[in-house]
N, C-alpha and C positions, 0 to 999 in steps of 0.2 A: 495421516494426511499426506498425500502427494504435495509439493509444489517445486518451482524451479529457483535454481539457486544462480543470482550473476555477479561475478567478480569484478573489482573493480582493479584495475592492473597499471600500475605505473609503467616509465618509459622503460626502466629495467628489468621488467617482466614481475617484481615482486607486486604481491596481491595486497590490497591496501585498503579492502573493502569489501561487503559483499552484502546484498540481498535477496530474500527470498521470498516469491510470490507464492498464492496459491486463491481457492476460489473461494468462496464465503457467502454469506447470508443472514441479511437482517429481518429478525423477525418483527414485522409491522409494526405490532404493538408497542416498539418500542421508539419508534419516529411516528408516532403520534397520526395525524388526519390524513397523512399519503396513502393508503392503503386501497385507493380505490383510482385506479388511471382510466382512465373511457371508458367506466361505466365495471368495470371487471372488481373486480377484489380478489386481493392477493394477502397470502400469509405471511411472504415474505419478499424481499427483493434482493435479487443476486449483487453480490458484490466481488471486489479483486481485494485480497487483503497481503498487506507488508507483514512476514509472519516473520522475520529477523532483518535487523538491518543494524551493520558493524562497522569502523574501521578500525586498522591496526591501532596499538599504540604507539602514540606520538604524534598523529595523525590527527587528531583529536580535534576540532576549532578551524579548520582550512577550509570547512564549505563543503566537503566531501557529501555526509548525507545529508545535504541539501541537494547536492546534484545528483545524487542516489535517488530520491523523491521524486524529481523533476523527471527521470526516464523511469520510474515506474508509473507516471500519472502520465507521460507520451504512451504508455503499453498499454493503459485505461483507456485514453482516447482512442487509439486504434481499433478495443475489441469493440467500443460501442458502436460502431461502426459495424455488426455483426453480429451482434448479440441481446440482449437483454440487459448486462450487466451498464450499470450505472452509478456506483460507490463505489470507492475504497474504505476500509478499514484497517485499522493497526493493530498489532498484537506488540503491546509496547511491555520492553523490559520496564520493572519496576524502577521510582525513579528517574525516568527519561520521557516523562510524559510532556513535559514543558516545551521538547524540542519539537512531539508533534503538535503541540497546540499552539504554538509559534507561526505553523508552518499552516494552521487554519485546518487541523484536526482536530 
């Protein structure tokens, strides 16, 4: 899978962070009675999905991928805006599912 990777950089250059988009797709059946928009029926619906998201250690609890989230969901609102795509999804490390469901994942 292709996707873009963006850092997140403190004031002294060192990288303290980083996410990576890429493109995705929900297959209907699994969001239930959506599957039909003006009359069409679709197999699936494009999505943008967060396929890693990190900071350093130490870093850990400062709010970081919170604010990680918040410009990859400005980068959703943009594409829809020109696209089809209308979800995010996560590819969440095991474990760290809490922080997206926190966040209304």
């Amino acid at each position: 899978m292709l996707a873009t990777t963006h850092l997140l950089i403190d004031e002294t250059g060192l990288a303290i962070g980083y996410f990576s988009l890429l493109t995705d797709s929900i297959r209907v059946r699994v969001i239930g009675n959506c599957h039909e928009i003006e009359g069409i029926e679709y197999a699936s619906i494009p999505a943008l999905k967060i396929g890693r998201l990190s900071c350093r250690m130490g870093y850990e609890g400062k709010g970081l991928g919170t604010e990680m989230i918040k410009v990859a969901l400005s980068y959703l609102y943009e594409i829809v805006k020109f696209s089809g795509c209308r979800m995010m999804t996560v590819d969440s490390k095991k474990g760290c599912e809490g922080f997206y469901e926190h966040l209304g994942f």
